[in-house]
FIKETI-136659 format. One record per residue: residue in three letters; x, y, z of N, C-alpha, C in turn; residue number from 0. Coordinates in Angstrom, 1 decimal, always signed. Example, Ala and Ser with C-alpha at 12.3 -4.5 7.8 and 13.67 -1.06 7.14 Angstrom:
BEGIN
rest,n.xx,n.yy,n.zz,ca.xx,ca.yy,ca.zz,c.xx,c.yy,c.zz,nr
Ala,+13.2,-5.7,+7.8,+12.3,-4.5,+7.8,+13.2,-3.3,+7.8,0
Ser,+12.8,-2.2,+7.1,+13.7,-1.1,+7.1,+12.9,+0.0,+7.9,1
***
This chain:
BEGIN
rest,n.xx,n.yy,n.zz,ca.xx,ca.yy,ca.zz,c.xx,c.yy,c.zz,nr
Unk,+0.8,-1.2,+0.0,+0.0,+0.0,+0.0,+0.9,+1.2,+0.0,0
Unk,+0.8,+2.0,-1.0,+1.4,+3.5,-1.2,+0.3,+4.7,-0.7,1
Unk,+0.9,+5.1,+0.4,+0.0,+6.0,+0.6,+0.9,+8.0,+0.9,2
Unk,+0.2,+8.9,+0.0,+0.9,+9.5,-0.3,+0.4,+10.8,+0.1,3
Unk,+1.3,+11.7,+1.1,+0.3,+13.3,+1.8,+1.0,+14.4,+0.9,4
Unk,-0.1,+14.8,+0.8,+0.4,+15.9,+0.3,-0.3,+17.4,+0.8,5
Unk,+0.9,+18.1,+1.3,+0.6,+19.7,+1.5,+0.5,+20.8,+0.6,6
Unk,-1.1,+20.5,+0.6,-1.6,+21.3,-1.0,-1.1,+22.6,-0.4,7
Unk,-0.2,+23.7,+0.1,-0.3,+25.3,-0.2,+1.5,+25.7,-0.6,8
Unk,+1.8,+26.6,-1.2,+3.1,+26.9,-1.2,+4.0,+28.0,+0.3,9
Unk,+2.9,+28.3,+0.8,+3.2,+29.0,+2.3,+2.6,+28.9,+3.7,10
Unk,+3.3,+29.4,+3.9,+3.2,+28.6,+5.7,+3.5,+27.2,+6.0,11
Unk,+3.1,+27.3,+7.0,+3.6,+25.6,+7.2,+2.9,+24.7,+8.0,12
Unk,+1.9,+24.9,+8.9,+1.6,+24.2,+10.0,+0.4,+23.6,+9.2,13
Unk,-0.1,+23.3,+7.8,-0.7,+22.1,+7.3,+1.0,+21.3,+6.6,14
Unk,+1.5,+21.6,+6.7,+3.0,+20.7,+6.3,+2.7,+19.9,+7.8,15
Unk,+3.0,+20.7,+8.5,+3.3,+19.9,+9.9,+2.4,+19.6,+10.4,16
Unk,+1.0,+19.3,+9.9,+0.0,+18.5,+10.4,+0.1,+17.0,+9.5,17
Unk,+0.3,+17.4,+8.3,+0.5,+16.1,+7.6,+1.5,+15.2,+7.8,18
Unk,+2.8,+15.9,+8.3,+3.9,+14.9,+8.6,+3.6,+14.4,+9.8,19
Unk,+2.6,+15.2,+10.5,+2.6,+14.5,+12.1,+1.6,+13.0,+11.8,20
Unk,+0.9,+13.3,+11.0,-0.2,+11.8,+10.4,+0.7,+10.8,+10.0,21
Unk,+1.4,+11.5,+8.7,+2.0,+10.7,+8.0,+3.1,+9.9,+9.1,22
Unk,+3.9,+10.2,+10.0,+5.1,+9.9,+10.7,+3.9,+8.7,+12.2,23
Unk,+2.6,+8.9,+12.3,+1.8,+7.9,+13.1,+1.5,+6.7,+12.4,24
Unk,+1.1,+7.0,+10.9,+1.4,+5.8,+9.8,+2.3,+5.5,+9.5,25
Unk,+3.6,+5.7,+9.6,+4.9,+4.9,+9.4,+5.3,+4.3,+10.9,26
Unk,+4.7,+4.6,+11.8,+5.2,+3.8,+13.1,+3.8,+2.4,+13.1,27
Unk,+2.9,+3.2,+13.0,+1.8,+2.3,+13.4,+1.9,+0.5,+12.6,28
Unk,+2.5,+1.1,+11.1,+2.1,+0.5,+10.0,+3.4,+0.0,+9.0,29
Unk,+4.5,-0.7,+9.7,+5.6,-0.3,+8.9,+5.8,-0.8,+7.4,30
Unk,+4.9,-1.9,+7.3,+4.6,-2.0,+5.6,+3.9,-1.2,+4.4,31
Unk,+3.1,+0.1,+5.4,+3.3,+1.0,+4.3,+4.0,+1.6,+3.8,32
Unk,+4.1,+2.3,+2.4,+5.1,+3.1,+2.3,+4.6,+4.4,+2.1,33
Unk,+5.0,+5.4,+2.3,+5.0,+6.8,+2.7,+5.2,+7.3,+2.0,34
Unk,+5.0,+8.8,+1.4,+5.7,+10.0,+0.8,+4.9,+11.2,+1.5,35
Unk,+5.6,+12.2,+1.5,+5.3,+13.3,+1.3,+5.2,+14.5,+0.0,36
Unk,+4.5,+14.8,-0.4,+4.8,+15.6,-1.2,+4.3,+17.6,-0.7,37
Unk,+5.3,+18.1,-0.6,+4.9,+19.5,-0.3,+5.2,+20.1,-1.5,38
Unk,+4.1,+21.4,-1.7,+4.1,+21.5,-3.3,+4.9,+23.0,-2.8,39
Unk,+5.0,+23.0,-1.9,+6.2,+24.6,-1.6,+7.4,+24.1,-1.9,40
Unk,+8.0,+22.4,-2.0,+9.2,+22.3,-2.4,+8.7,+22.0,-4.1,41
Unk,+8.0,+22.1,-4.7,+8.1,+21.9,-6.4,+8.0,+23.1,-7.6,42
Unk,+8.0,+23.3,-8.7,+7.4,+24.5,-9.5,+6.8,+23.8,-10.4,43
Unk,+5.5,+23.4,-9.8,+4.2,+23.2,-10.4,+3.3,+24.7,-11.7,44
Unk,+3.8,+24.1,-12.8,+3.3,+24.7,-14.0,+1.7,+25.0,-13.8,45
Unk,+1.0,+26.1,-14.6,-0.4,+25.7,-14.3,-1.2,+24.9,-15.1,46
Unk,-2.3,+24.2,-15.2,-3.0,+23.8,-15.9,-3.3,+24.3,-17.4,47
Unk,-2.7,+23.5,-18.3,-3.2,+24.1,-19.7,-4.5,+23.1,-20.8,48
Unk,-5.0,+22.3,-19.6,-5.8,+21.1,-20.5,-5.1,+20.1,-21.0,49
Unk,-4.0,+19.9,-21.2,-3.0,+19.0,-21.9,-3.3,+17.6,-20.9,50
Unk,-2.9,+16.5,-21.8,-3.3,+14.9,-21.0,-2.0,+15.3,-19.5,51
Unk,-2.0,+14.6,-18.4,-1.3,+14.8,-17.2,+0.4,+14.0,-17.9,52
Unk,+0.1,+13.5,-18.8,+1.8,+12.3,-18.9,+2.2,+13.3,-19.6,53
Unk,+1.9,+14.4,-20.7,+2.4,+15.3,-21.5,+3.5,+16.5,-20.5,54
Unk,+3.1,+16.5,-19.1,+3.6,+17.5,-18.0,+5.2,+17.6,-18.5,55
Unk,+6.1,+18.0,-18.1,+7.8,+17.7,-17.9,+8.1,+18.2,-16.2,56
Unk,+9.2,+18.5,-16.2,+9.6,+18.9,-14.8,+9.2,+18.0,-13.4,57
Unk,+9.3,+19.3,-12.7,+8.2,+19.4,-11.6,+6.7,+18.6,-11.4,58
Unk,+6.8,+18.9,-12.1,+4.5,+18.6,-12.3,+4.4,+17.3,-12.9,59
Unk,+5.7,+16.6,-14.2,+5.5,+15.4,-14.4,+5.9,+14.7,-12.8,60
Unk,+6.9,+15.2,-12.0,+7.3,+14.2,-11.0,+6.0,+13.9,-10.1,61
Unk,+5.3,+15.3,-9.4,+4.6,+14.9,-8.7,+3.2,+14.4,-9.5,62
Unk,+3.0,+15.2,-10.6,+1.3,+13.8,-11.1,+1.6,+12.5,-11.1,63
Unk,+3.2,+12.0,-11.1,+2.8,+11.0,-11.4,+2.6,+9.9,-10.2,64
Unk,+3.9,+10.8,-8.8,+3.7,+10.0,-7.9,+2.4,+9.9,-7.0,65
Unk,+1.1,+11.1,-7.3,+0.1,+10.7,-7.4,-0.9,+9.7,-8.0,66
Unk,-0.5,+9.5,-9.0,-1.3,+8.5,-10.2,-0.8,+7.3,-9.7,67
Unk,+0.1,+6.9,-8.8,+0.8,+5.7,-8.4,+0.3,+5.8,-7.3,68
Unk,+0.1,+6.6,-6.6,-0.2,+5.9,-5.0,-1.7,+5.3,-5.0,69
Unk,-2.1,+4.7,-3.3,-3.7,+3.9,-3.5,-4.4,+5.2,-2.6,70
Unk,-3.7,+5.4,-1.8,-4.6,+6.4,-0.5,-3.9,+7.5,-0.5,71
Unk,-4.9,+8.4,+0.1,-4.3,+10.1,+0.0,-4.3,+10.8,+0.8,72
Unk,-3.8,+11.7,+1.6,-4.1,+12.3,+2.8,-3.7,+13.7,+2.5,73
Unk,-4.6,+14.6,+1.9,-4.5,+15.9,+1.4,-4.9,+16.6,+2.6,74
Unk,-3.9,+17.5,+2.8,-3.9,+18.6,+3.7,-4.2,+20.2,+3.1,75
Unk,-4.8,+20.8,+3.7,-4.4,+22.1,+3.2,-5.3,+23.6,+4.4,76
Unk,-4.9,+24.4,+4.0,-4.6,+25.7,+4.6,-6.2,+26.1,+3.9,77
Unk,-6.8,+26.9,+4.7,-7.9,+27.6,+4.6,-7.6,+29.2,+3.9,78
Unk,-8.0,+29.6,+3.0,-7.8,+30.9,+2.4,-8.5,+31.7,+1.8,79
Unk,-9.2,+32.5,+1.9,-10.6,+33.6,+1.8,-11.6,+32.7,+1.6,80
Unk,-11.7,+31.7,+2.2,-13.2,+30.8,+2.8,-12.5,+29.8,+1.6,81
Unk,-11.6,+29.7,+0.9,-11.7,+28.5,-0.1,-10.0,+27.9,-0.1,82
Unk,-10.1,+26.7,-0.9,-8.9,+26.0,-1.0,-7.8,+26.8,-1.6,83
Unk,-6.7,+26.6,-1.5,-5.3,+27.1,-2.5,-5.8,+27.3,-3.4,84
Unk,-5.1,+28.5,-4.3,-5.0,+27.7,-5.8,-4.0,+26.6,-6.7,85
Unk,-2.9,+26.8,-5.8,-2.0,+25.7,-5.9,-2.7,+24.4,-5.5,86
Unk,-3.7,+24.0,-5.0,-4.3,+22.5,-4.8,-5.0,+22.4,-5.9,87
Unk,-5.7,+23.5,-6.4,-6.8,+23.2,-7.3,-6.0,+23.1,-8.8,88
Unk,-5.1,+23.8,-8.9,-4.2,+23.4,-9.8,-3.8,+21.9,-10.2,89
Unk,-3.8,+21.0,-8.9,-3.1,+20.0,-8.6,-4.2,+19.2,-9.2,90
Unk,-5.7,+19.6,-9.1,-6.6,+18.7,-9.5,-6.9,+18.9,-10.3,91
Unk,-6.3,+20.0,-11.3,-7.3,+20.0,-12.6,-5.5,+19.7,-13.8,92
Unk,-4.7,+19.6,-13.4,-3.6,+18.8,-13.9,-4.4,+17.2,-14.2,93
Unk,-4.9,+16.8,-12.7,-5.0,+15.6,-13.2,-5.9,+14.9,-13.9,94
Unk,-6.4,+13.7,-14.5,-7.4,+13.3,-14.9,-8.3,+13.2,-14.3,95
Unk,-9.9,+13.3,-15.0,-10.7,+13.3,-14.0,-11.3,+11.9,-13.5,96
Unk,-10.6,+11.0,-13.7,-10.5,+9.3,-12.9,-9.4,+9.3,-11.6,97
Unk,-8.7,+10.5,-12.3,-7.2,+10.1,-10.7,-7.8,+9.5,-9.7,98
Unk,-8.5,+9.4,-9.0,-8.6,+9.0,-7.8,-9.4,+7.7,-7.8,99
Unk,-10.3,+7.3,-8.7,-10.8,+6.3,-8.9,-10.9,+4.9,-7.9,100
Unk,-11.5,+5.0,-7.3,-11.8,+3.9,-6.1,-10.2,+3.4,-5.1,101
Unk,-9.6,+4.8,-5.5,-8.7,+5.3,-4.0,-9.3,+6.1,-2.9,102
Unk,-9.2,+6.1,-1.7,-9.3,+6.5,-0.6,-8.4,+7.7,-0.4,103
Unk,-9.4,+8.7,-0.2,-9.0,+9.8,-0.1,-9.1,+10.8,+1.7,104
Unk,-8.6,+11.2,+2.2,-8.9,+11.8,+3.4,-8.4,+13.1,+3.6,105
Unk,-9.3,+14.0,+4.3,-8.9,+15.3,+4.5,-8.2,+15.9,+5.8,106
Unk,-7.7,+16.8,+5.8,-7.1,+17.7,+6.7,-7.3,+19.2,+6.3,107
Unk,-7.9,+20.0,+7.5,-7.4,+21.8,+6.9,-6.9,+22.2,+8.3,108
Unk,-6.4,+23.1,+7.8,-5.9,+24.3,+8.8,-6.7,+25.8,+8.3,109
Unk,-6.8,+26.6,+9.5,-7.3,+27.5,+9.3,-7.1,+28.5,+10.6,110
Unk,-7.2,+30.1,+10.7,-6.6,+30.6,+11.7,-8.0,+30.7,+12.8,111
Unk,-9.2,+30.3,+12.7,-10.5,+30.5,+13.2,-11.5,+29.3,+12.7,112
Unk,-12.2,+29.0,+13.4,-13.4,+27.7,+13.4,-14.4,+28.6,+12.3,113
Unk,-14.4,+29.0,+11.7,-15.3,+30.0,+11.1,-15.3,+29.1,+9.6,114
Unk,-14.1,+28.8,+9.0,-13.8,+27.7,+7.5,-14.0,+26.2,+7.9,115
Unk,-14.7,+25.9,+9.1,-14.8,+24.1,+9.2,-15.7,+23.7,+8.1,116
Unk,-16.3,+24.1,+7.2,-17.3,+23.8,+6.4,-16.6,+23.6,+4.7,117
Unk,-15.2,+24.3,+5.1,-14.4,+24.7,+3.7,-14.2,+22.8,+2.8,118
Unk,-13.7,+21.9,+4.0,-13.6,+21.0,+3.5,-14.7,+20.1,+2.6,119
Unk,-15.6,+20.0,+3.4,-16.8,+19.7,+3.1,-17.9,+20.6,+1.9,120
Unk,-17.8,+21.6,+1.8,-18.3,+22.5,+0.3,-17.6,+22.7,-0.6,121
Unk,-16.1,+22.6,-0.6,-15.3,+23.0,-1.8,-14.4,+21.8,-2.3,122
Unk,-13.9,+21.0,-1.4,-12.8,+19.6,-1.4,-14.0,+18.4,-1.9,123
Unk,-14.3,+18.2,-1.2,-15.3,+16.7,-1.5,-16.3,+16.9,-2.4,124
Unk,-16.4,+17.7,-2.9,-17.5,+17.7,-4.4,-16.3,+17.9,-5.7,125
Unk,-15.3,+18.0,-5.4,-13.9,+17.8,-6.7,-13.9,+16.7,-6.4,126
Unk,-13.2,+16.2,-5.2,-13.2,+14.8,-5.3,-14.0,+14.2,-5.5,127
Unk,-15.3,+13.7,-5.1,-16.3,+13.1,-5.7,-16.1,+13.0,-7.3,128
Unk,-16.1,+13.8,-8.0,-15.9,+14.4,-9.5,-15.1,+13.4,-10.1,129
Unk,-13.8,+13.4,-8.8,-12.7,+12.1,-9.9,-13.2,+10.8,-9.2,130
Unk,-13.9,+10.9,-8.8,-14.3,+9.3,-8.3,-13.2,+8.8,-6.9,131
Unk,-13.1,+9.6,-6.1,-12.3,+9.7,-5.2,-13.6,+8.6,-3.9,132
Unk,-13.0,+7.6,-3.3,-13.8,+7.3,-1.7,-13.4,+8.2,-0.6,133
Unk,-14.1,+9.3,-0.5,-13.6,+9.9,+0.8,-14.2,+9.7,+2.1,134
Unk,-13.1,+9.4,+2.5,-13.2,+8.9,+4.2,-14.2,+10.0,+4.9,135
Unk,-15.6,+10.2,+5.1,-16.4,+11.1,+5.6,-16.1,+12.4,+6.7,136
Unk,-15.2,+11.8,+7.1,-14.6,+12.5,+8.9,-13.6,+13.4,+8.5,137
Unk,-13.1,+14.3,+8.6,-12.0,+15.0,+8.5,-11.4,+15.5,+9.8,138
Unk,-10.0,+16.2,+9.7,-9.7,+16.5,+10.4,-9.5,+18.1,+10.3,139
Unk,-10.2,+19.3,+11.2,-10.1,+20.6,+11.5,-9.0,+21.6,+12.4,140
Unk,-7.8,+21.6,+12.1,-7.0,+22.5,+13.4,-7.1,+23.9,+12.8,141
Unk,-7.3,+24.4,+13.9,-7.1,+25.6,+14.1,-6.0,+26.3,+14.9,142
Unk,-5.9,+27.5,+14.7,-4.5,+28.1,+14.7,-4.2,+27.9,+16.4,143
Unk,-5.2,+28.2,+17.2,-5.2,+28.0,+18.6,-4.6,+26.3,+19.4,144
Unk,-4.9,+25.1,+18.0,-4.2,+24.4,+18.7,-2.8,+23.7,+18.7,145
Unk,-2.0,+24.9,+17.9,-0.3,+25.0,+18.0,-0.1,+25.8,+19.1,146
Unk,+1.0,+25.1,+19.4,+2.3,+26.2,+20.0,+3.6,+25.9,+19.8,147
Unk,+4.4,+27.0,+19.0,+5.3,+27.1,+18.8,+5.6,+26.1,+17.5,148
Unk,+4.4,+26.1,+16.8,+4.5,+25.2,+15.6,+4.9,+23.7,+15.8,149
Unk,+4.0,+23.6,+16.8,+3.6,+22.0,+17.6,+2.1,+22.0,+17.6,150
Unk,+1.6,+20.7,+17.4,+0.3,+20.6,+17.5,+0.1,+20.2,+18.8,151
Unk,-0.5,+21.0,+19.6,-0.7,+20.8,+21.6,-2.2,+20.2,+22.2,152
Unk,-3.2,+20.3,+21.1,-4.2,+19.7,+21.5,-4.3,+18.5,+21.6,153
Unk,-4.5,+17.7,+22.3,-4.6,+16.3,+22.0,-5.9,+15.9,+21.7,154
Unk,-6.8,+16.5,+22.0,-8.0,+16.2,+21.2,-7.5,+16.0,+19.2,155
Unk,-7.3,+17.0,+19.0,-6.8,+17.4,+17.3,-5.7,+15.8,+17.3,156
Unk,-4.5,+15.5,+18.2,-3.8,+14.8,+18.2,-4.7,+13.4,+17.7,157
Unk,-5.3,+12.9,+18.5,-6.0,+11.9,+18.8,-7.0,+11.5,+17.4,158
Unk,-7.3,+12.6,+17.1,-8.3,+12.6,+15.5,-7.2,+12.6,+14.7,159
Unk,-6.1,+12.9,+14.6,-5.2,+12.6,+13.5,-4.8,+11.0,+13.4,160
Unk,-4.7,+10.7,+14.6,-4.5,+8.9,+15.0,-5.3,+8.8,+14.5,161
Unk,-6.6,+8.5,+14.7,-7.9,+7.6,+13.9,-7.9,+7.6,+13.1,162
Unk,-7.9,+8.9,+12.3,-8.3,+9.2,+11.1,-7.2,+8.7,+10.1,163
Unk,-5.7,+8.6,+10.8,-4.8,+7.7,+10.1,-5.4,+6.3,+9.8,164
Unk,-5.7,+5.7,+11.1,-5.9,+4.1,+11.2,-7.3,+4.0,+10.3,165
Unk,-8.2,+4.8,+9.9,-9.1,+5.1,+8.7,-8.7,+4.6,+7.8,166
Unk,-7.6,+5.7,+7.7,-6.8,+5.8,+6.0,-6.2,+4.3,+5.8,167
Unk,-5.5,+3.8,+6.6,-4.9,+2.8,+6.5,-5.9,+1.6,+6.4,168
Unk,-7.1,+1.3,+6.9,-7.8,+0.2,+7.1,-8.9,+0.5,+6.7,169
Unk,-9.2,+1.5,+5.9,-10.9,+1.8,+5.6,-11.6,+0.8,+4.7,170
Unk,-10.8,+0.1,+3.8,-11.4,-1.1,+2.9,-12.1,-1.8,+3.9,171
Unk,-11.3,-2.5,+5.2,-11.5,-3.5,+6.1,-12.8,-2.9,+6.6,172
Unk,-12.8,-1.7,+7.5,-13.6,-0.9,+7.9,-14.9,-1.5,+7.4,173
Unk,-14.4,-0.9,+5.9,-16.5,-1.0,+4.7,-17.1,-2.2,+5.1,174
Unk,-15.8,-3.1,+4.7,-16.1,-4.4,+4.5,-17.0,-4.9,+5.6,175
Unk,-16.7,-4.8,+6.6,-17.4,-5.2,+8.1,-18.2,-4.6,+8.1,176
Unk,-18.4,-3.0,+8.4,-19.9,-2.5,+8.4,-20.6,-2.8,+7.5,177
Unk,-20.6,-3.1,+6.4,-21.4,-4.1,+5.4,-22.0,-5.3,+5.9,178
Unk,-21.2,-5.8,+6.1,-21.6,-7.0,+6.3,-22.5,-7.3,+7.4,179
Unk,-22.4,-6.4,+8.3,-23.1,-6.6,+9.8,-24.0,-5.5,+9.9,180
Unk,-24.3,-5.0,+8.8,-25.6,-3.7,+8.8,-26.4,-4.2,+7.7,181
Unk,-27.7,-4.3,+8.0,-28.9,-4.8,+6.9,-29.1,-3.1,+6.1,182
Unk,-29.1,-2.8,+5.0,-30.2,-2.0,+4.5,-31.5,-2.3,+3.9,183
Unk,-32.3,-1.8,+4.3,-33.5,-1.9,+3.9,-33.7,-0.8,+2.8,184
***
């Protein structure tokens, strides 16, 4: 299982440092996954010009592609005048609109106030939906109050980062079971 985070913004940092803190709970929890990080503050991601995703060069061929390779996804990102980056949205309209296709997808935002907890949920999961993304329903919301010193100090926030890893990591199993032991009528 390749599972790959990525820090959709080119500034700031403390969704960088929310995703390594997930990512670095799944590399202990889980040591046969394998991991990446991708922060798009270290790349020079070209913009979208319509062109197929394999046509890219640079930058943007490396990371489309080690998206297009991984199974699960742990997109993080930074809240900004009530909406996503444009450097993330960039990242999704680079790609096909299959990329995600019966991969498991999971969220993270940061934001400096509880005021954008809705951002993930009205702007992120109706794109993904789009590519045929499974998104893990739950996300995870920090706000700027629960760092200090560019540490995450809440352990509530801590504790949802755990689950929500062990989500990411086991959510097939997860379905599987609640299926099977839930009737719909």
């Amino acid at each position: 299982m390749r599972i790959i985070g990525i820090s959709g913004s080119t500034v700031g940092s403390k969704t960088r440092i929310a995703v390594k803190q997930a990512l670095y709970y799944i590399q202990k929890a889980y040591t046969e996954v394998d991991i990446e990080l991708i922060d798009l503050k270290e790349y020079n991601i070209v913009f979208s010009d319509g062109r197929p995703y394999q046509d890219y060069t640079g930058d943007t061929d490396i990371v489309l592609k080690k998206i297009m390779q991984a199974d699960r996804y742990l997109i993080g990102m930074p809240v900004f005048q009530a909406s996503i980056p444009g450097t993330l949205k960039n990242i999704f309209d680079l790609l096909p609109m299959d990329a995600f296709q019966n991969k498991i997808v999971w969220l993270l935002a940061t934001a400096g106030t509880a005021k954008h907890y809705l951002v993930p949920e009205q702007h992120v999961k109706p794109i993904l939906h789009y590519m045929h993304a499974r998104v893990i329903p739950k996300y995870v919301f920090i706000e700027e109050k629960d760092y200090t010193n560019y540490i995450i100090t809440n352990q509530n926030v801590i504790d949802r980062l755990h689950k929500l890893s062990d989500e990411l990591v086991n959510y097939v199993d997860f379905m599987q079971k609640h299926t099977k032991t839930t009737s719909f009528i």
